[in-house]
TORNU-591224 format. One record per residue (C-alpha): residue in one letter; y, x, z. Coordinates in steps of 0.2 Angstrom, whole numbers, always signed. Example, Ala and Ser with C-alpha at 12.3 -4.5 7.8 and 13.67 -1.06 7.14 Angstrom:
<atoms>
<res A, py -22, px +62, pz +39> .
<res S, py -5, px +68, pz +36> .
</atoms>
This chain:
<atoms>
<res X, py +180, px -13, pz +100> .
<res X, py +166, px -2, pz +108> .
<res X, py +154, px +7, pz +100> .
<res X, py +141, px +3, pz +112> .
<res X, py +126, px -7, pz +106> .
<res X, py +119, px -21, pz +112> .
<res X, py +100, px -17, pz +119> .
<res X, py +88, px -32, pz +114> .
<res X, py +86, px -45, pz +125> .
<res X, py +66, px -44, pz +132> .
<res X, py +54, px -52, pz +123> .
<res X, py +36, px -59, pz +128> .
<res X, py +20, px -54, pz +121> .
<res X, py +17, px -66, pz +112> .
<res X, py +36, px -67, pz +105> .
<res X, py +34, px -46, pz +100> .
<res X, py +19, px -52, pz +90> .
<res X, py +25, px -65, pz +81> .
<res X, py +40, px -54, pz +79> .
<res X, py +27, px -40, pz +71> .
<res X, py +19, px -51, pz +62> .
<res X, py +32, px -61, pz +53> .
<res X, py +39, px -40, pz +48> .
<res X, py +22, px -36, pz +40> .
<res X, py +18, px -51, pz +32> .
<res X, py +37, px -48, pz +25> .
<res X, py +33, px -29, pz +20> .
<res X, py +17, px -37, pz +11> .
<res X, py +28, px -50, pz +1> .
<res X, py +37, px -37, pz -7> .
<res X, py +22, px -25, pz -9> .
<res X, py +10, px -39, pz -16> .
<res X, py +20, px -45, pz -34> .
<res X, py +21, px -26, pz -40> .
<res X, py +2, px -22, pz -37> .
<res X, py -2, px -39, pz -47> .
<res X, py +10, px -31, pz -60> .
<res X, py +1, px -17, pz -60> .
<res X, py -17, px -25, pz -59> .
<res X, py -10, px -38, pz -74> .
<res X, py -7, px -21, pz -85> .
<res X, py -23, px -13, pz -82> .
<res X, py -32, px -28, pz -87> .
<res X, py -25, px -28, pz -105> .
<res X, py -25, px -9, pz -108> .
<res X, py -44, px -11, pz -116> .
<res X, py -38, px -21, pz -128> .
<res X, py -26, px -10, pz -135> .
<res X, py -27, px -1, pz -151> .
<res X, py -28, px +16, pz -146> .
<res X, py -41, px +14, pz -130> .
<res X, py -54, px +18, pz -143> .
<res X, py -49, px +34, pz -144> .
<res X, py -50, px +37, pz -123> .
<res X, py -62, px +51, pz -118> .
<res X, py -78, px +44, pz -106> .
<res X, py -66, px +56, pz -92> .
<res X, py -52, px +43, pz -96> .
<res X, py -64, px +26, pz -96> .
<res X, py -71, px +34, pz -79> .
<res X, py -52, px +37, pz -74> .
<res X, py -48, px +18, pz -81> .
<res X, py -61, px +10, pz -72> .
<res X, py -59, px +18, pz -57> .
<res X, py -43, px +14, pz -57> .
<res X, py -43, px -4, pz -61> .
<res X, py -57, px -7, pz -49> .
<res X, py -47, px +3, pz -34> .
<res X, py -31, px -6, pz -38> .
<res X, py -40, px -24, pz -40> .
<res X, py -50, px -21, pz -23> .
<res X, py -29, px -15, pz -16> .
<res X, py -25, px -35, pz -21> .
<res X, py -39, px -43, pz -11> .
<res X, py -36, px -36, pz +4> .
<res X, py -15, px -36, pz +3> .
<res X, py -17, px -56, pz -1> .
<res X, py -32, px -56, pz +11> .
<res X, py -19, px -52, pz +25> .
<res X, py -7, px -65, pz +18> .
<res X, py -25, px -77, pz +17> .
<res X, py -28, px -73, pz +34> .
<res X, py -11, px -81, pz +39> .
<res X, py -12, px -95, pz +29> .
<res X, py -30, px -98, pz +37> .
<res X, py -27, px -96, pz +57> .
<res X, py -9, px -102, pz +58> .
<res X, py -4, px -110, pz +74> .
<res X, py -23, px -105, pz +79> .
<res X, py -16, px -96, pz +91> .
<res X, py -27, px -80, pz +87> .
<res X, py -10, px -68, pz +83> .
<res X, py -16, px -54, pz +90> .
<res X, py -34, px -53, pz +84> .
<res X, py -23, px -61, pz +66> .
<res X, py -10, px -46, pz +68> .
<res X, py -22, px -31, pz +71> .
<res X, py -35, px -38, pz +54> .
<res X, py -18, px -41, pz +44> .
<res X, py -12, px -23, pz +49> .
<res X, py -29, px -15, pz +45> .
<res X, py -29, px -25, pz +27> .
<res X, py -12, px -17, pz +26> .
<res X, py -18, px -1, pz +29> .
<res X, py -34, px -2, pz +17> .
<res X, py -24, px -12, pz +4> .
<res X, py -10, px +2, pz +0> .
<res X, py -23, px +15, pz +3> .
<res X, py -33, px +8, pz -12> .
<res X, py -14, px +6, pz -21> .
<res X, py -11, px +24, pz -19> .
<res X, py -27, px +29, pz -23> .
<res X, py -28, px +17, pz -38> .
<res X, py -12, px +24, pz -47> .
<res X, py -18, px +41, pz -43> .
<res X, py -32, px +38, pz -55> .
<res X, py -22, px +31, pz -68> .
<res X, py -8, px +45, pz -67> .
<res X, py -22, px +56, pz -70> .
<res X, py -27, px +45, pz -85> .
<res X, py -12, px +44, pz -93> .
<res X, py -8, px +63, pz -91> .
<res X, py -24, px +69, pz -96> .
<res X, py -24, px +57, pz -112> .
<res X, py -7, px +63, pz -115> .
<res X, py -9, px +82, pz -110> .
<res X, py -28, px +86, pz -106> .
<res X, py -38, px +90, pz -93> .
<res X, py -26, px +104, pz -83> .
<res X, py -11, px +92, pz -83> .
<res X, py -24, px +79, pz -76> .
<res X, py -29, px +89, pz -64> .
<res X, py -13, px +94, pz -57> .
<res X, py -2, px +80, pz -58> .
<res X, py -17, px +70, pz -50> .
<res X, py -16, px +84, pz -35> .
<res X, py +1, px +84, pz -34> .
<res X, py +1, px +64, pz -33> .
<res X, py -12, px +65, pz -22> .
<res X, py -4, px +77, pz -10> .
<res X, py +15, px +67, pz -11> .
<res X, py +7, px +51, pz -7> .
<res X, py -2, px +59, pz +8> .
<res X, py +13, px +66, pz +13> .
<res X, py +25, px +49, pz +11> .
<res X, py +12, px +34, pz +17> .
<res X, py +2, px +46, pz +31> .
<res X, py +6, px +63, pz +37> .
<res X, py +28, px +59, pz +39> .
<res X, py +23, px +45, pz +49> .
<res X, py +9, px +49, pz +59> .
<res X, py +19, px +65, pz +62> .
<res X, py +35, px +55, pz +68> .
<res X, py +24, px +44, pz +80> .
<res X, py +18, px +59, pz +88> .
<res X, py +36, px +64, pz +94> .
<res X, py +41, px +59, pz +111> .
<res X, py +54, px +47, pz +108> .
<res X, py +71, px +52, pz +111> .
<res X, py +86, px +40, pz +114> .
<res X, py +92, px +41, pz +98> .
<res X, py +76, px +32, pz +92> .
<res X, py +80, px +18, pz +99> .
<res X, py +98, px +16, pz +90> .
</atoms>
């Protein structure tokens, strides 16, 4: 047997973007349940016994956080919306470009979201130096992982392993 791969056969336009389109509405099934998760928790943290005993810091924190992470499910189920909505409309590529950008803005408001509710767990656990630098630390890992390793990457001229 060789080791030689096969290279793609050719696709159309309009193939690579249902292709790309049918891949992020994929990575978005997998994302949205865990955000509802996490949206389904917040809502009932209130109502726990000890939330009486959170600082205004860790309400702020709360709601901040329960307002970025329900704002990150409108616009992940939005791009899935979207879909539903302009299906065999043929508008892919006006479709693939808003779903990305919901994407995009959907985990950035994720991200940011559990930020704020690292940082309000940690500093009703540990106080306000704990907060502040696990919420930097968080901060600076998510920048790190979802933006500056990518954007860094696509910056690179591509080399012939990239396309193996």
């Amino acid at each position: 047997m060789s080791d030689e791969i096969t290279p793609p056969a050719p696709e159309s336009p309009k193939q690579r973007r249902d292709r790309e389109l049918i891949e992020l509405l994929n990575e978005l099934r997998l994302a949205a349940p865990g955000v509802q998760v996490v949206f389904g928790f917040l809502l009932i943290v209130p109502f726990n016994s000890r939330f009486g005993e959170t600082s205004t810091f860790e309400r702020v924190a709360y709601g901040v956080s329960l307002v970025l992470i329900a704002a990150s499910v409108v616009l992940l189920l939005g791009a899935s919306i979207q879909h539903r909505l302009l299906f065999r409309r043929h508008f892919e590529r006006r479709m693939l470009l808003t779903v990305n950008l919901l994407s995009l803005g959907g985990l950035t408001l994720l991200g940011l979201g559990m930020i704020a509710a690292v940082v309000l767990v940690t500093h009703f656990l540990f106080g306000s130096v704990v907060a502040a630098s696990v919420g930097t630390l968080m901060g600076v890992l998510l920048s790190a992982v979802w933006f500056a390793l990518p954007l860094s990457r696509a910056r690179r001229p591509l080399s012939a392993e990239d396309d193996e």
